[in-house]
C-alpha positions in Angstrom: 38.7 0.2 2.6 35.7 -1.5 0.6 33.3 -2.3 2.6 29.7 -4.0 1.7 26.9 -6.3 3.0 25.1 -9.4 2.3 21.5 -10.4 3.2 20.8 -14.3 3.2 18.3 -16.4 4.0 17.9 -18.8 6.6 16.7 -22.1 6.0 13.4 -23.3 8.2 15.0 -25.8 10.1 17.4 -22.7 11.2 13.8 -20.6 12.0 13.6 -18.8 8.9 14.2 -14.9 8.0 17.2 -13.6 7.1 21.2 -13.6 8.0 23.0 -10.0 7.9 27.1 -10.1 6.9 28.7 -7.2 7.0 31.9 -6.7 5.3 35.0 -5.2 5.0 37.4 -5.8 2.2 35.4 -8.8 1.6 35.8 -9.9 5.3 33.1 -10.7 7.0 33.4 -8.6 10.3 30.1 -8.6 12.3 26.2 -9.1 11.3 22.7 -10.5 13.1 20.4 -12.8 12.6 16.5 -11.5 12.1 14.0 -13.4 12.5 11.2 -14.0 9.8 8.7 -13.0 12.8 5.2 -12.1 11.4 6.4 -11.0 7.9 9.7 -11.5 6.1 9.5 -8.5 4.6 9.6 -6.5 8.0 12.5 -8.7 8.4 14.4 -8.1 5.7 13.9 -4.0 6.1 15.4 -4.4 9.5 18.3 -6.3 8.3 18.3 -3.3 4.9 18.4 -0.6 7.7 21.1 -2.0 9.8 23.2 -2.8 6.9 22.8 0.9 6.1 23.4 2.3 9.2 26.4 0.4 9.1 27.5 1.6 5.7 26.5 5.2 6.2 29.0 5.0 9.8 32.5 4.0 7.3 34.6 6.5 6.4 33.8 7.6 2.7 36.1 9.1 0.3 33.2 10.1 -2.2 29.4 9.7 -2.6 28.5 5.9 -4.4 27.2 6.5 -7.6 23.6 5.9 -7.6 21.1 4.9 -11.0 18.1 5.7 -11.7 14.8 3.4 -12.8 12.3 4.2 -15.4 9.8 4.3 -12.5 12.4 6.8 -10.8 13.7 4.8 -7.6 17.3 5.5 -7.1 19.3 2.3 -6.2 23.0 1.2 -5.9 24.4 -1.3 -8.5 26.1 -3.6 -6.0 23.7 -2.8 -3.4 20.4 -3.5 -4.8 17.2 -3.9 -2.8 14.5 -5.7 -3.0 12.0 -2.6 -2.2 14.2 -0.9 -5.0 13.1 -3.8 -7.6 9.6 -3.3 -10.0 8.3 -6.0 -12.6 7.0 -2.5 -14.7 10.6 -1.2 -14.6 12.5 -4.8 -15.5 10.3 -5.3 -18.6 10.6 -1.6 -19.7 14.6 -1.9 -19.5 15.1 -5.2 -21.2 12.8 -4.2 -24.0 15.3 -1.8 -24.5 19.1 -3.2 -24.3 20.0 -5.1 -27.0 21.7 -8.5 -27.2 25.3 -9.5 -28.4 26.3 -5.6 -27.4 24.5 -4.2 -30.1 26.1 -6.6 -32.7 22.8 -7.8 -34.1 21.1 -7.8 -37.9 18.2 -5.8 -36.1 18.0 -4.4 -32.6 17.2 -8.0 -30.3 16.7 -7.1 -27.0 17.0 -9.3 -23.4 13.0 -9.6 -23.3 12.8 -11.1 -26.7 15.5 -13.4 -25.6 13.7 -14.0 -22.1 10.3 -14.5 -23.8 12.7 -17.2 -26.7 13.2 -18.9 -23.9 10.0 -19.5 -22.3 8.6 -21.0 -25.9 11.6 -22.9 -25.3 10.9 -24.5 -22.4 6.8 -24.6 -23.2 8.1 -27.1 -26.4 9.5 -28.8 -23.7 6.7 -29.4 -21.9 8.1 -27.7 -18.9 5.7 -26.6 -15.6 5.0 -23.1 -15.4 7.3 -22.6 -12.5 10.2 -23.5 -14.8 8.6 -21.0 -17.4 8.6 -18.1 -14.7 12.2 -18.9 -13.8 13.2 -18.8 -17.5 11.2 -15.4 -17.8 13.3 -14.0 -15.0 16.6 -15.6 -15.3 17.8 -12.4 -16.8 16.1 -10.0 -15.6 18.4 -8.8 -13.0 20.1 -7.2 -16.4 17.4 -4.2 -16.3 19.6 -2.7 -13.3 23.2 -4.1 -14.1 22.8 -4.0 -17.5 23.4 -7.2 -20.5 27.1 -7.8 -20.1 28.6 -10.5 -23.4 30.0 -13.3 -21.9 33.3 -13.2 -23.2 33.7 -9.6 -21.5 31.9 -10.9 -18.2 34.9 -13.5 -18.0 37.6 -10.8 -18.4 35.8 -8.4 -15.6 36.4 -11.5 -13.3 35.1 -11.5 -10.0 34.2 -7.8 -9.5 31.7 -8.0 -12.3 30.5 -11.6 -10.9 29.6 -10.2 -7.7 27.7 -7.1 -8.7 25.9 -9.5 -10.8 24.8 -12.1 -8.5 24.0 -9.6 -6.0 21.1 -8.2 -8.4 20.5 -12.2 -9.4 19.5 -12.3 -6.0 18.0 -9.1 -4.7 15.4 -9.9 -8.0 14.9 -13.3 -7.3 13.7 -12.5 -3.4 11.9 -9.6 -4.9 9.5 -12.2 -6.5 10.3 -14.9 -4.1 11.8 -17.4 -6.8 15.2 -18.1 -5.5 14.3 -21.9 -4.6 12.4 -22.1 -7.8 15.4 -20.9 -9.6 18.0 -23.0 -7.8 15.3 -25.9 -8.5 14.8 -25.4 -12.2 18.4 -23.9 -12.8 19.3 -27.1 -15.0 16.5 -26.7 -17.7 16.4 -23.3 -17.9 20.3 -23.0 -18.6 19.8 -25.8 -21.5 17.2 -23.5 -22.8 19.0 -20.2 -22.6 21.5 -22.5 -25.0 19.6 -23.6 -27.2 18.1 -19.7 -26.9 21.5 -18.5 -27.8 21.9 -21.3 -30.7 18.9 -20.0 -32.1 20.4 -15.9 -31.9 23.2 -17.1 -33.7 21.3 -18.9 -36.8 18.5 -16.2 -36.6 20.1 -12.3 -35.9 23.8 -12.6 -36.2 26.1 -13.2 -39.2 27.6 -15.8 -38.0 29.2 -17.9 -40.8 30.7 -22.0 -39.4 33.1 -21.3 -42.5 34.5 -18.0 -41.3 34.2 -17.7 -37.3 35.2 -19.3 -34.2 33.2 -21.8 -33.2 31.0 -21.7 -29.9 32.2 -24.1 -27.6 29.3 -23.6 -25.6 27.0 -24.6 -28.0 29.0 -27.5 -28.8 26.0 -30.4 -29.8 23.2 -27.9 -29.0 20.8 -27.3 -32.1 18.8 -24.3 -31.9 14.8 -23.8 -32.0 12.5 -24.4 -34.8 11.2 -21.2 -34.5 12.8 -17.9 -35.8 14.2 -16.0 -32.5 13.0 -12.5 -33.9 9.3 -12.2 -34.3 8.5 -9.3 -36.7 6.8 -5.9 -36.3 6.8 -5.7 -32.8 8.4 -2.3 -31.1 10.2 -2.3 -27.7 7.0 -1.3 -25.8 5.3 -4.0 -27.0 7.9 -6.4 -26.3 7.5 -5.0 -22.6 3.7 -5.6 -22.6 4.3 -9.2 -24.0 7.1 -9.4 -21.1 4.9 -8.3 -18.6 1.8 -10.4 -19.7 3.6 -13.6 -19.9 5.1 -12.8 -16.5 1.0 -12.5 -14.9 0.1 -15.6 -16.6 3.0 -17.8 -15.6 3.0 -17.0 -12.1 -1.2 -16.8 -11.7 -0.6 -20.7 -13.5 2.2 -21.8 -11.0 0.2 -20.2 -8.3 3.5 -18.2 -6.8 2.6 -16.0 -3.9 5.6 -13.4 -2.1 4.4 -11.3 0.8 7.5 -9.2 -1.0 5.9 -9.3 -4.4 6.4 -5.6 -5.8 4.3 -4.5 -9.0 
């Protein structure tokens, strides 16, 4: 048996907090409903602790295999919480995994490309909401890890769903998910033209000798060189981290679940 769990929110006009789904080979077999009530944070623990209960009760045939953050939290890839996620930890870890699977002229990693794409969208003249989604759009890779596409689409749907379950446990972390869902269209354009500017900038990629991109079919990439020089992975992490204060202190964002 595989069993799991899924926390969702509930719209207002439905009263708010949050909607528990447990199940079981992908089955949804039981749940609740909890109620935002004074804090939806108290809410969502409540739902967290009942979904664990509930896991903890099914028959195991081994221990899941846990990971570890650079803060030291131990958290469940599939199973991600939102206590479990830290902006300190996300930056550190993207600093540090490289793009393209390592296949790069020089080590690139997922905060350089994160931080490409918020001078993307800022030459777009794009509201610092849209900026802080761009920031974060991959940031759910510092506890799943940077997957390349092409090996993404051959994992299927088990790697899509352990994927979009860290999407979303970061996004309610920082409360962006109706940010993200609002800006979605922009930022994707920029993550293109992102990747357009990767390829020119810190691959050898050669239009006479490879494949083409389909996805970057009629999408020209940034003036700007995607590698900026000298910098070293902590101090891609401090950029990371700075730019993510500024952008949400200039868009105002506020989460009672807001973790530093």
């Amino acid at each position: 048996m595989d069993y799991g769990y899924r926390i969702e929110p509930r719209s207002d006009e439905l009263g708010g907090g949050w909607r528990l789904r447990l199940l079981e080979n992908g089955e949804e077999i039981g749940g609740g409903i909890f109620p935002a009530g004074e804090s939806d944070l108290e809410a969502y623990d409540d739902a967290q602790a009942e979904a664990s209960a509930w896991l903890g009760s099914r028959p195991q045939t081994s221990l899941p295999m846990h990971m570890m953050s650079h803060s030291g939290i131990d958290y469940l890839p599939g199973r991600l919480r939102v206590r479990d996620v830290q902006i300190a930890d996300i930056a550190h870890a993207l600093s540090l995994i490289c793009r393209f699977g390592g296949h790069c002229t020089e080590h690139y990693s997922v905060a350089q490309h994160s931080l490409l794409v918020v001078r993307i969208l800022e030459s777009m003249d794009a509201p610092a909401e849209a900026m802080l989604c761009g920031l974060m759009h991959d940031a759910h890779e510092a506890y799943v890890g940077d997957v390349p596409t092409p090996i993404k689409a051959a994992l299927g749907a088990t790697w899509a769903d352990l994927e979009h379950q860290a999407e979303d446990s970061v996004l309610d972390a920082f409360g962006l998910r109706d940010a993200m869902n609002d800006w979605r269209d922009i930022v994707k354009h920029a993550d293109r033209v992102a990747l357009a500017t990767e390829r020119r900038d810190v691959l050898r990629f050669d239009m006479n000798v490879n494949q083409p991109w389909a996805i970057l079919e009629g999408v020209a990439p940034h003036d700007g060189h995607a590698a900026l020089v000298g910098a070293t992975p902590q101090r891609w992490a401090a950029l990371f981290l700075e730019q993510f204060f500024m952008l949400r202190e200039a868009c105002g964002a506020r989460s009672s679940i807001f973790t530093t």
